[in-house]
VOKEZA-831626 format. One record per residue (C-alpha): residue number from 1; residue in three letters; z negated, y, x negated. Coordinates in steps of 0.001 Angstrom, whole numbers. Layout:
REC; n; res; c3; c2; c1
REC; NUM; ALA; Z; Y; X
...
! end
This chain:
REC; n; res; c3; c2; c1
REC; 1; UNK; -86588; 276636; -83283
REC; 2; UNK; -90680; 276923; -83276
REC; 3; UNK; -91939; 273720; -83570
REC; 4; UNK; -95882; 274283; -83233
REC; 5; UNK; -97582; 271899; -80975
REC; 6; UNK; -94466; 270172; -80078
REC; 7; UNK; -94455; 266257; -80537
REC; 8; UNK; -91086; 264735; -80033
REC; 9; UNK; -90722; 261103; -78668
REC; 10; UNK; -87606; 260657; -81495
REC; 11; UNK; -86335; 262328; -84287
REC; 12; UNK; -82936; 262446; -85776
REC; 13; UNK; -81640; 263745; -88698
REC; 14; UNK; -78838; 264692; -89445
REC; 15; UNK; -75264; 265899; -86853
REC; 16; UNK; -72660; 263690; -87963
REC; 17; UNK; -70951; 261379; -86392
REC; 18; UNK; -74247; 258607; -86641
REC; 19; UNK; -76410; 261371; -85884
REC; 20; UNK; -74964; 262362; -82948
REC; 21; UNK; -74355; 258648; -81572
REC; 22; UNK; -77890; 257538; -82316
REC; 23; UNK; -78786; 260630; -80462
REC; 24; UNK; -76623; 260191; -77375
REC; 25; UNK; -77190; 256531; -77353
REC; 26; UNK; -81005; 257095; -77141
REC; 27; UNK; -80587; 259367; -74588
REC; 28; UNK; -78630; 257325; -72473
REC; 29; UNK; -80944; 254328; -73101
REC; 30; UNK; -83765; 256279; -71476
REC; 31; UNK; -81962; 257209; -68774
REC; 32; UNK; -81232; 254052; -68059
REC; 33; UNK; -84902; 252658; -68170
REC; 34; UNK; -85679; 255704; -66369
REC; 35; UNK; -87910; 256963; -68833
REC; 36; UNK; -88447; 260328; -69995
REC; 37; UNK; -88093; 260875; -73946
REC; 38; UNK; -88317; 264187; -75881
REC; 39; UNK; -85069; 263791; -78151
REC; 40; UNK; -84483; 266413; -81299
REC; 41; UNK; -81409; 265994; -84338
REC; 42; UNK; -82212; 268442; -87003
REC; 43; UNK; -78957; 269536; -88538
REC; 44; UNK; -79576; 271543; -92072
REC; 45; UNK; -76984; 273804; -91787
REC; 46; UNK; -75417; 276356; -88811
REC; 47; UNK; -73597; 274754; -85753
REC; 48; UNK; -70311; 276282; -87088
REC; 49; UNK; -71077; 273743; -90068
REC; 50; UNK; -72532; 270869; -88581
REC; 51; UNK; -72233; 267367; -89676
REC; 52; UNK; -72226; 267353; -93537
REC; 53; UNK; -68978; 264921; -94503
REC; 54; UNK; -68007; 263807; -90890
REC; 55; UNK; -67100; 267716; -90148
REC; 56; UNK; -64243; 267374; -92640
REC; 57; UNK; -62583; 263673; -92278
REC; 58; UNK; -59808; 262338; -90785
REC; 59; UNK; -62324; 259790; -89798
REC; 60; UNK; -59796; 256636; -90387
REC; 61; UNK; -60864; 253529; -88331
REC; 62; UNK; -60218; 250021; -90398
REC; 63; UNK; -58710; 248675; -86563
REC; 64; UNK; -55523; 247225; -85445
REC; 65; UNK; -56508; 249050; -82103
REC; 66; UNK; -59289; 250486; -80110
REC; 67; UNK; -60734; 246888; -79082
REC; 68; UNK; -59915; 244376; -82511
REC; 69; UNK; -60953; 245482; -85952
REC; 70; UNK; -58516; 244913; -88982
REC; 71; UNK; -57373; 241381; -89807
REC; 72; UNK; -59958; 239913; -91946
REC; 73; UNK; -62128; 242676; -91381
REC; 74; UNK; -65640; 240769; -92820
REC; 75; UNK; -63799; 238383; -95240
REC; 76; UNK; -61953; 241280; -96832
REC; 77; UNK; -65578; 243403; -96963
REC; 78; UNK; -67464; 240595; -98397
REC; 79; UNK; -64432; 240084; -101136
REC; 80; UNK; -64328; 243911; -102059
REC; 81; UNK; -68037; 243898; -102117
REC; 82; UNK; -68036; 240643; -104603
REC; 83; UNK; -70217; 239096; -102170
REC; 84; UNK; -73009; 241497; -102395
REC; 85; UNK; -72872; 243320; -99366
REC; 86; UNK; -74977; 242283; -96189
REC; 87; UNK; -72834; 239582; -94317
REC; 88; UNK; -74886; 240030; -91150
REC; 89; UNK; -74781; 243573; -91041
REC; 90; UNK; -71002; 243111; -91937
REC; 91; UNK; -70376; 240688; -89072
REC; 92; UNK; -72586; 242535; -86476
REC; 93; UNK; -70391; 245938; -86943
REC; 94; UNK; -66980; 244149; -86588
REC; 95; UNK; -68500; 242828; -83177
REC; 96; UNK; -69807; 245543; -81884
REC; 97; UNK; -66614; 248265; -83257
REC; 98; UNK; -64240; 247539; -79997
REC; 99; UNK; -67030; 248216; -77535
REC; 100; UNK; -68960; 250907; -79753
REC; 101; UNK; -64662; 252775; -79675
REC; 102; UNK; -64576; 252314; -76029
REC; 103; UNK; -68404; 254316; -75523
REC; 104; UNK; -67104; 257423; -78164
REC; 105; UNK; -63726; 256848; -75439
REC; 106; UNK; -65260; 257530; -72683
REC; 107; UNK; -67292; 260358; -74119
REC; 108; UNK; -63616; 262280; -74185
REC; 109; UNK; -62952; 261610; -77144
REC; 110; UNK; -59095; 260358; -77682
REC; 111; UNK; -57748; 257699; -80753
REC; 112; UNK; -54304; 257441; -81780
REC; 113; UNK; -52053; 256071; -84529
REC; 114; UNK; -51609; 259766; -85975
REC; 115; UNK; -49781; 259936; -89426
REC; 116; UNK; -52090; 259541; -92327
REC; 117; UNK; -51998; 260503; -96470
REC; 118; UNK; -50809; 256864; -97108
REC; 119; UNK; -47044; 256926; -97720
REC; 120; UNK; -47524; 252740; -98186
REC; 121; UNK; -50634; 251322; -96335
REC; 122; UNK; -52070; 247530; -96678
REC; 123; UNK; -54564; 247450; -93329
REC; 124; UNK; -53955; 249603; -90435
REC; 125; UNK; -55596; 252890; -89509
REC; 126; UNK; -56817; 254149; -86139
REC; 127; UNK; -57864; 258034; -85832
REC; 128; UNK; -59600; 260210; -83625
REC; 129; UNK; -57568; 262803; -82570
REC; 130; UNK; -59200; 266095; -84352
REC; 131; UNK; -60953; 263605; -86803
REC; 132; UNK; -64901; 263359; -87608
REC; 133; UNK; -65262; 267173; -85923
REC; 134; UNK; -63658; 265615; -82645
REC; 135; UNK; -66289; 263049; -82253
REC; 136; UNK; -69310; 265476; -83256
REC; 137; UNK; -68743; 267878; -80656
REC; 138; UNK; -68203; 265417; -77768
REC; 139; UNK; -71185; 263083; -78438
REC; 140; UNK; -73103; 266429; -79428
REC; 141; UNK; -72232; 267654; -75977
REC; 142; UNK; -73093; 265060; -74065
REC; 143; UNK; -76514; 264415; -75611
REC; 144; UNK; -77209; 268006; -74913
REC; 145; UNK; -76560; 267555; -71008
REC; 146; UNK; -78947; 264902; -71260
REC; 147; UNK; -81605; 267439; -72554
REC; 148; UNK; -81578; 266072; -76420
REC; 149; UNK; -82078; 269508; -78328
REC; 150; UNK; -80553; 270343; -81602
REC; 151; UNK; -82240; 272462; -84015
REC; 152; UNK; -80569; 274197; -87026
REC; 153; UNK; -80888; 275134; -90128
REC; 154; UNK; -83808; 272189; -90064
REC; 155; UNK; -84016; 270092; -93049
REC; 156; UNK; -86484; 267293; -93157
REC; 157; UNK; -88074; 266496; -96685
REC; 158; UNK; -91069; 264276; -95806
REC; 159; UNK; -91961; 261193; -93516
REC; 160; UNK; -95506; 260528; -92288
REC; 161; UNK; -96799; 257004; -92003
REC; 162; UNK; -99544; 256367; -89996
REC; 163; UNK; -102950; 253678; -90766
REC; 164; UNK; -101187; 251171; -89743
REC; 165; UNK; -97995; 251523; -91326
REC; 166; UNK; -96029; 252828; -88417
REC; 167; UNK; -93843; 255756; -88793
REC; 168; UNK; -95982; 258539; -87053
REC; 169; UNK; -94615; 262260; -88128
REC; 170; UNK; -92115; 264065; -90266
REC; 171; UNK; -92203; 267259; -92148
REC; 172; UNK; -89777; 269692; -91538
REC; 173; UNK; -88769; 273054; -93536
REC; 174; UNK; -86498; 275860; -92122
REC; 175; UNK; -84220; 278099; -93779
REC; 176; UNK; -86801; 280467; -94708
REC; 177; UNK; -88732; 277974; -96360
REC; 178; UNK; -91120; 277425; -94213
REC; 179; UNK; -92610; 273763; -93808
REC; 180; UNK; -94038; 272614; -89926
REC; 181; UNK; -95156; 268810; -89724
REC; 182; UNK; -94156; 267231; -86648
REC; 183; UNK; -95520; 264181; -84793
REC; 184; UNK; -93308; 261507; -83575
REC; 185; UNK; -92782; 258159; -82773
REC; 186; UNK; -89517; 256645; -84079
REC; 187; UNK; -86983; 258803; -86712
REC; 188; UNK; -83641; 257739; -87211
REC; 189; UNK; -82417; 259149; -90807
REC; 190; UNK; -78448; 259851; -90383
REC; 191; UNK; -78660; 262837; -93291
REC; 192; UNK; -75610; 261368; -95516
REC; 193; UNK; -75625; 260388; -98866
REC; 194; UNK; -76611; 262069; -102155
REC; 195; UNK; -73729; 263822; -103002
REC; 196; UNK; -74750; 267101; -102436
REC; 197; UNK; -77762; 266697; -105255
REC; 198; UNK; -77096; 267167; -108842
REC; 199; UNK; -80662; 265225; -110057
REC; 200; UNK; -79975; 262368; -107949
REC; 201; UNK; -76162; 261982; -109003
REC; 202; UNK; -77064; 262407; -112446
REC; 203; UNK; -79958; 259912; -111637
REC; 204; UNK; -78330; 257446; -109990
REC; 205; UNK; -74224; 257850; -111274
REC; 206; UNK; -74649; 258993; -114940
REC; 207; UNK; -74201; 261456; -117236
REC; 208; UNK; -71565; 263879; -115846
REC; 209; UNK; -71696; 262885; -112728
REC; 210; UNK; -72864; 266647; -111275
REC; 211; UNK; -69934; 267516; -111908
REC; 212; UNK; -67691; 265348; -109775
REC; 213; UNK; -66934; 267666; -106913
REC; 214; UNK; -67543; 266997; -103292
REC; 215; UNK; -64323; 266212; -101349
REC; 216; UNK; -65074; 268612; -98739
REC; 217; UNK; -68096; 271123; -98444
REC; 218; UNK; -69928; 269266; -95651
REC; 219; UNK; -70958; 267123; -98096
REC; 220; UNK; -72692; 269842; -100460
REC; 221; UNK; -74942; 269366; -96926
REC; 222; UNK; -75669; 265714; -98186
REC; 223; UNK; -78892; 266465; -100724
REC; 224; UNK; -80576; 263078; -100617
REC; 225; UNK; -83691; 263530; -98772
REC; 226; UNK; -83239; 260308; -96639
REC; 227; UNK; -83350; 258042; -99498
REC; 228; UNK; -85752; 259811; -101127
REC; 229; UNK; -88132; 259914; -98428
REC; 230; UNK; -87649; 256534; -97898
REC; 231; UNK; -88404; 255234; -101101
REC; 232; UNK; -91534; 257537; -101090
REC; 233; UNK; -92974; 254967; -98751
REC; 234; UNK; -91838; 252098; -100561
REC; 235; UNK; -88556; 251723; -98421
REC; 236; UNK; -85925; 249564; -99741
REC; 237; UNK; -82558; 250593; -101379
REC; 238; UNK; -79488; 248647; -100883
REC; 239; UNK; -75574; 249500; -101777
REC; 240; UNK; -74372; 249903; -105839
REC; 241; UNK; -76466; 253073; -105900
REC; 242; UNK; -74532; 254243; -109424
REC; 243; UNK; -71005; 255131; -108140
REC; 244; UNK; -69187; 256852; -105336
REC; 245; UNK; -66276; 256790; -103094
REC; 246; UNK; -63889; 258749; -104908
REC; 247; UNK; -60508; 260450; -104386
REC; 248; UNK; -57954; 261597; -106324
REC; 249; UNK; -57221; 265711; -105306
REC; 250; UNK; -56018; 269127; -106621
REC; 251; UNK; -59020; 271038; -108559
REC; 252; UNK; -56941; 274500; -107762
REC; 253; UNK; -57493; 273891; -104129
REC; 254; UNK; -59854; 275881; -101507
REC; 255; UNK; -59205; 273204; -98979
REC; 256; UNK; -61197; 270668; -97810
REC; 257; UNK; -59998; 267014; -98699
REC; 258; UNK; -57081; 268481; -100340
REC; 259; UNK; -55668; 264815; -101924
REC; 260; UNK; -52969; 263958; -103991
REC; 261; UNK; -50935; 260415; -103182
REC; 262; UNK; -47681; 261224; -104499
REC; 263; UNK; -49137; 260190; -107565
REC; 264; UNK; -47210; 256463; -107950
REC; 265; UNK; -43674; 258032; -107552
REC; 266; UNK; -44325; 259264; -111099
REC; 267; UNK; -46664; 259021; -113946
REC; 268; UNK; -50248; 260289; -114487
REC; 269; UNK; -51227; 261161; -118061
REC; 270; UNK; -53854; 262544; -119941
REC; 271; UNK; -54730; 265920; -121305
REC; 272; UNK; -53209; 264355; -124906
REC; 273; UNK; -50171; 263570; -122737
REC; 274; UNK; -50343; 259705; -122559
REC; 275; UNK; -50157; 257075; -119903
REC; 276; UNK; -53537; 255504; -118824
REC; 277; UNK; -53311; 253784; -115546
REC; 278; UNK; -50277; 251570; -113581
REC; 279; UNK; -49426; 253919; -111033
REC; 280; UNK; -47981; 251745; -108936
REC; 281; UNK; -49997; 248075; -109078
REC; 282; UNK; -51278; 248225; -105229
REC; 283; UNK; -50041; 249939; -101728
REC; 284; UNK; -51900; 253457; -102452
REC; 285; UNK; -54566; 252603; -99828
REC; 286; UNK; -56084; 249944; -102140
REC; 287; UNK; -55389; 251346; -105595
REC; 288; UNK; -56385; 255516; -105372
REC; 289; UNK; -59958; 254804; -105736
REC; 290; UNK; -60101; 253078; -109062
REC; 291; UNK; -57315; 255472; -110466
REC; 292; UNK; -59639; 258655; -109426
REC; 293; UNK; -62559; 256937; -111030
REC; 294; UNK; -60922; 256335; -114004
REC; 295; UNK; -59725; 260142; -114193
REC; 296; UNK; -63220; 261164; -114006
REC; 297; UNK; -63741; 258680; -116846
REC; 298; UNK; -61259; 260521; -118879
REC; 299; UNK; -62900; 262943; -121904
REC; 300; UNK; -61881; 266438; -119824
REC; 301; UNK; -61836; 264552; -116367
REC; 302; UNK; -58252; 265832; -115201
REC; 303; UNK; -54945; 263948; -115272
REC; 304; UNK; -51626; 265500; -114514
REC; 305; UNK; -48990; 263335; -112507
REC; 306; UNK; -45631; 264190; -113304
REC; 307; UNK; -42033; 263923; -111235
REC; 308; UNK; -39071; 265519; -110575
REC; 309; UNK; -36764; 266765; -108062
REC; 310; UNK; -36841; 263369; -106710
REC; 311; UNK; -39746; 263784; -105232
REC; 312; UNK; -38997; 265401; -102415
REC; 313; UNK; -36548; 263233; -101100
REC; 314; UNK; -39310; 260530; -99994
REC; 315; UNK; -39602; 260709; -95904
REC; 316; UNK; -43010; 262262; -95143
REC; 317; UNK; -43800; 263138; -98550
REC; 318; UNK; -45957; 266094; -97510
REC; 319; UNK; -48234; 263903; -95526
REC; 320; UNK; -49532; 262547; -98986
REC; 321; UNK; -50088; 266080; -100302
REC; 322; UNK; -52902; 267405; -98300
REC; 323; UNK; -53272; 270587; -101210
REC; 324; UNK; -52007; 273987; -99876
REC; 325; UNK; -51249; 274798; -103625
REC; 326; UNK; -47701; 274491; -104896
REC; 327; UNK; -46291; 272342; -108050
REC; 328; UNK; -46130; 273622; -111366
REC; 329; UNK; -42398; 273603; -112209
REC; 330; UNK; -40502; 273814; -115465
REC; 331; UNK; -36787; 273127; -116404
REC; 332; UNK; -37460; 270916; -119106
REC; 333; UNK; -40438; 268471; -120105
REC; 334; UNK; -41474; 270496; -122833
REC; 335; UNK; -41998; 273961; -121083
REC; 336; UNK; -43481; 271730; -117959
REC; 337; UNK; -46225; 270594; -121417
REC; 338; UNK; -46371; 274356; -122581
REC; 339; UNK; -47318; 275067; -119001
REC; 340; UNK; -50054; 272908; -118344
REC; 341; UNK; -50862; 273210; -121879
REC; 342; UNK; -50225; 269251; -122690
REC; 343; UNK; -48880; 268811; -126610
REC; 344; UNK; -45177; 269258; -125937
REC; 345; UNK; -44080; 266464; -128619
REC; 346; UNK; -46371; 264235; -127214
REC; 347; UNK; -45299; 264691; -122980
REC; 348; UNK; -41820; 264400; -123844
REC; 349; UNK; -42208; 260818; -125867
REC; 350; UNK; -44022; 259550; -123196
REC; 351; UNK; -41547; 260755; -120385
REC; 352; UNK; -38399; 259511; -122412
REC; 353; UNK; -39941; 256085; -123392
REC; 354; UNK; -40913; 255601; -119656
REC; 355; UNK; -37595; 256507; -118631
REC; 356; UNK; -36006; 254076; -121016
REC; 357; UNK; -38584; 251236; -119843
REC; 358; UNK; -37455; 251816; -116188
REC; 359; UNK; -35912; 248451; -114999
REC; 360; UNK; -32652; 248289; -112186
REC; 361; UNK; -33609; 247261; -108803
REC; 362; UNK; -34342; 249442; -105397
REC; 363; UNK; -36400; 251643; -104830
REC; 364; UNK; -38401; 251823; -101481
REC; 365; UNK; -41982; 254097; -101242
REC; 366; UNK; -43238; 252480; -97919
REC; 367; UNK; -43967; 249549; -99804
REC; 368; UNK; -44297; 247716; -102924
REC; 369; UNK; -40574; 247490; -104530
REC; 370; UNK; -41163; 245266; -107044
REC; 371; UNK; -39182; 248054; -109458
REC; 372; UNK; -41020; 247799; -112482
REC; 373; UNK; -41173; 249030; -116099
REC; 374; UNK; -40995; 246782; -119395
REC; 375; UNK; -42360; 246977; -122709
REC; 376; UNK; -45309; 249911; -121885
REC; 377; UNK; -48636; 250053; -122482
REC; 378; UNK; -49598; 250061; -119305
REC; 379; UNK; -46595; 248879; -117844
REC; 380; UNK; -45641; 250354; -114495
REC; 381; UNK; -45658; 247689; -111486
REC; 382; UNK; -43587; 249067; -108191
REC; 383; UNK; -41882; 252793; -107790
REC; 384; UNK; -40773; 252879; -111434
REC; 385; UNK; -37944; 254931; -111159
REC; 386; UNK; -36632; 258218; -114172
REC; 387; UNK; -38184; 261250; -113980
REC; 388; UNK; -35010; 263316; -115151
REC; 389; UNK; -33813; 265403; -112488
REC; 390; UNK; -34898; 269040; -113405
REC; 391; UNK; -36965; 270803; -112283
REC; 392; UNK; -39818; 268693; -113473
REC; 393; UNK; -43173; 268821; -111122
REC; 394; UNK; -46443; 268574; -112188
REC; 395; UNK; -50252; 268566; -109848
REC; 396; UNK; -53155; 268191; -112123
REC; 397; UNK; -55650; 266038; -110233
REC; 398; UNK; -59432; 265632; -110460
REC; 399; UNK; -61801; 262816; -109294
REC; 400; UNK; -63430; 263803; -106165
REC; 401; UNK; -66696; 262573; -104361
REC; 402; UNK; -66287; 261736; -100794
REC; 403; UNK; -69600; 259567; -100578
REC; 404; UNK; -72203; 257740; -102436
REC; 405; UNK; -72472; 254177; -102212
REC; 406; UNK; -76170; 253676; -102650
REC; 407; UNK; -78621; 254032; -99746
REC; 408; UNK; -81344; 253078; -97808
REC; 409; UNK; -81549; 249097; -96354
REC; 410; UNK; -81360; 248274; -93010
REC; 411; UNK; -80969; 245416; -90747
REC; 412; UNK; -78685; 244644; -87926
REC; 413; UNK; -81196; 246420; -85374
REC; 414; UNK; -80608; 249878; -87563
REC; 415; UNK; -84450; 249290; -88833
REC; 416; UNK; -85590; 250136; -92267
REC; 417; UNK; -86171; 247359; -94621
REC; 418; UNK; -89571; 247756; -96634
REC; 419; UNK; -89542; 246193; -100174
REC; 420; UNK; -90815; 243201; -98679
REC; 421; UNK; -87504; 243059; -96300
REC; 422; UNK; -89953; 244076; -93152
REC; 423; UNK; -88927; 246110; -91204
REC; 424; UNK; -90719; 249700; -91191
REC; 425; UNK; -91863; 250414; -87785
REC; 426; UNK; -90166; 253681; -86505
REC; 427; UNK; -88154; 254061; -89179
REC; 428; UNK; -84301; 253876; -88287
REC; 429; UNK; -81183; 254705; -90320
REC; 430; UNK; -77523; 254611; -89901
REC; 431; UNK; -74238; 255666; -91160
REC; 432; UNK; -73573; 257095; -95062
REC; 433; UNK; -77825; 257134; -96266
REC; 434; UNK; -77483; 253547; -95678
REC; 435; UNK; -76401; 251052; -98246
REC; 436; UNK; -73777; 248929; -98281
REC; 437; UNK; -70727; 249164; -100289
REC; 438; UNK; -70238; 247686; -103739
REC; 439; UNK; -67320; 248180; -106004
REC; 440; UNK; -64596; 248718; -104290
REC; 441; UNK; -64489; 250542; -101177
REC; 442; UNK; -63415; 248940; -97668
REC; 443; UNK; -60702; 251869; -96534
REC; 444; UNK; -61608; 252780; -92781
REC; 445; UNK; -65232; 251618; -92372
REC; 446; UNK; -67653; 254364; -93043
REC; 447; UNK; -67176; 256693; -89843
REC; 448; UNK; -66800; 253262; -87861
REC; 449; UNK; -70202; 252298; -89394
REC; 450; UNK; -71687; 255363; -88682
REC; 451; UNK; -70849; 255169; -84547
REC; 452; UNK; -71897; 251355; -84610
REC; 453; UNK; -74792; 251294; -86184
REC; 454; UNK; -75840; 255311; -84809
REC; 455; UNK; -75717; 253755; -81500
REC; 456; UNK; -77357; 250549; -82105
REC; 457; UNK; -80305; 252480; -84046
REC; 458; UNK; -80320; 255144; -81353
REC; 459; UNK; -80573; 252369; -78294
REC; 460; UNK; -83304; 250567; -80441
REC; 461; UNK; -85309; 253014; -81303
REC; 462; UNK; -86029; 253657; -77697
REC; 463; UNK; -86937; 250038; -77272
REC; 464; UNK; -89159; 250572; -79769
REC; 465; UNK; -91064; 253166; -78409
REC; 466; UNK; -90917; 252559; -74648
REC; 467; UNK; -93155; 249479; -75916
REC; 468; UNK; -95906; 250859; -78321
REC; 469; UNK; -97196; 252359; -74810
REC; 470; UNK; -96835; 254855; -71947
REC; 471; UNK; -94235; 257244; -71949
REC; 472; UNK; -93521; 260124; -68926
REC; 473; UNK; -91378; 258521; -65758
! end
């Protein structure tokens, strides 16, 4: 797309799923003031690969069903959060979720209770049928028929700000490299986190942190620029900016989000062949987050969970084993170490004293047993049951990065929060650039933020410029 001599009336950046809402829900908001408004998203990459990280989720939904949000939906945020996260902005998206799920409804797309990874769950889980690519392409469609362009391969890397401090143009470079500055009026930043950016994880997360892989390659997409930018015009950050939301999942995989849960049915142990974690002290939904952290915080950053035959006998196992790669398998604990090359003397002392910790009681996987270990270092808490029934199975598992927590501040309006806590005027953000989690992450909230506050930004941001003056009618 040429962009010389073209002023647009709104920018958006980035396809996801708060891209694509802010840009629909713009659109519609002119329409309805009967206003006309020259609408672009820039998406970075091709349409086959639109939409950085929402291309590739499941898109879980923290909802009991399409109108109520989870029980103790803000309480529970505010508690993971240790009371740093924004209460308002907290309260404002539980409000608006039902009626934000009935707009993305009505747009075709369809929500279910489909079968998820979580073999034990604590807080329900609504999905869009077809996940986070579903909702792109519907919202995507229907901005389109209302004339909102999309331009490709369109990466935006600086904002303007005009004498007054309003937000007045953005600069825009193509995949040739070629950079065209663009006039504007409002920009809503929806580009994703910083995963995708080696300087700014190292930066921001630590040393190694380049190396924690993206869960899926949409978010290779996510490079950073909207935080950057924003902090280039003394924008405020919000959200724990040095860790991520990570996931536990098989480095030999090709596929996209391929995640290991089965993990609590055995035991996870280090390269040296030792125990490090209680596999089993939460419902997996709350727990797989700290134990893929604390992988990556290992010396090598791999752990190997090991079962047996036993395995396979838990109903809907394969919905917790998203890999397309099979098991390692061995006939005894000691080849199983000599194949995952694990010290052999060490694997099979820590198999054999976990066995002979195991205490009597049922075992159940849907939800916590209560069947326990005694006298380990970490003890095991719920699913403690041998590993002796030959073959032996082993996954090695990674950490992997499925967002960054830091961002850019916002209020309940979508605006930009200057240092100051001022709004910026023009400048509107929603979905994974924007900051909000701390410590331990909410399952189920970050596509449902994304829609929420895309639409609210989106529907604002009109406001906002249907009032600094004339536009076409």
């Amino acid at each position: 797309m040429a962009y010389e001599e073209i002023d647009f009336d709104i920018v958006v950046v980035g396809c996801g799923v708060a891209g694509t809402s802010a840009a629909l829900a713009a659109a519609e908001a002119a329409k309805e003031q009967n206003k006309f408004l020259n609408i672009v998203v820039l998406e970075r990459t091709s349409y086959e690969n639109r939409g950085g990280n929402s291309r590739d989720t499941a898109a879980y939904l923290r909802m009991e069903d399409e109108t109520k949000v989870a029980d103790n939906f803000v309480e529970e945020m505010l508690e993971f959060s240790g009371g740093r996260s924004d209460e308002a902005y907290i309260r404002t998206l539980s409000e608006k979720a039902g009626e934000t799920i009935a707009w993305v409804k009505d747009k075709g797309v369809e929500f279910d209770y489909l079968p998820t990874l979580f073999l034990t769950s604590n807080r329900p889980r609504l999905l869009p049928v077809g996940g986070g690519r579903a909702i792109i392409d519907q919202l995507a469609k229907r901005a389109e028929q209302l004339d909102v362009q999309i331009a490709y391969h369109s990466s935006a890397w600086r904002l303007g700000v005009g004498e007054d401090g309003t937000i007045d143009e953005i600069w825009i470079r193509d995949d040739e490299g070629i950079a065209t500055k663009v006039k504007t009026k409002a920009i809503i930043l929806a580009s994703g986190g910083f995963q995708g950016n080696p300087e700014m994880m190292t930066r921001y997360v630590g040393k190694d942190a380049y190396k924690i892989p993206t869960i899926a390659d949409g978010g290779l997409s996510d490079k950073g620029e909207g935080l950057q930018m924003t902090l280039d015009i003394g924008g405020k950050s919000a959200g724990q900016l040095d860790t991520i939301h990570a996931e536990p999942s098989d480095p030999r995989s090709n596929r996209g989000d391929a995640a290991i849960m089965t993990y609590p049915y055995g035991v996870l142990v280090d390269s040296a062949g030792n125990r490090f974690v209680d596999e089993g002290i939460s419902t997996i939904d709350e727990q797989y987050e700290a134990v893929a952290r604390r992988i990556f915080d290992l010396p090598d950053h791999i752990a190997y969970v090991i079962t047996d035959q036993k395995l396979f006998n838990i109903p809907n196992y394969e919905n917790a084993l998203q890999t397309e790669k099979q098991p390692i398998e061995a006939d005894s604990i000691a080849e199983l170490a000599e194949k995952i090359n694990i010290p052999k003397e060490q694997l099979v002392k820590t198999i054999e004293e976990y066995n002979a910790a195991v205490q009597p009681g049922g075992f159940d996987p849907t939800q916590l047993d209560g069947k326990k270990t005694k006298g380990l270092s970490p003890e095991k808490s719920n699913w403690a049951i041998p590993i002796d029934e030959a073959p032996y199975v082993c996954y090695p598992i990674h950490c992997s990065n499925v967002f960054t927590y830091g961002g850019v501040a916002t209020d309940t309006q979508g605006r930009v929060l200057s240092n100051d806590d001022h709004p910026i005027p023009g400048l509107y953000a929603a979905g994974e650039l924007t900051g909000l989690y701390h410590g331990k992450y909410p399952g189920g909230t970050s596509v449902l933020r994304g829609l929420v506050y895309g639409r609210i930004a989106g529907t604002e941001a009109v406001n906002y410029v249907s009032s600094k003056g004339k536009v076409k009618v």
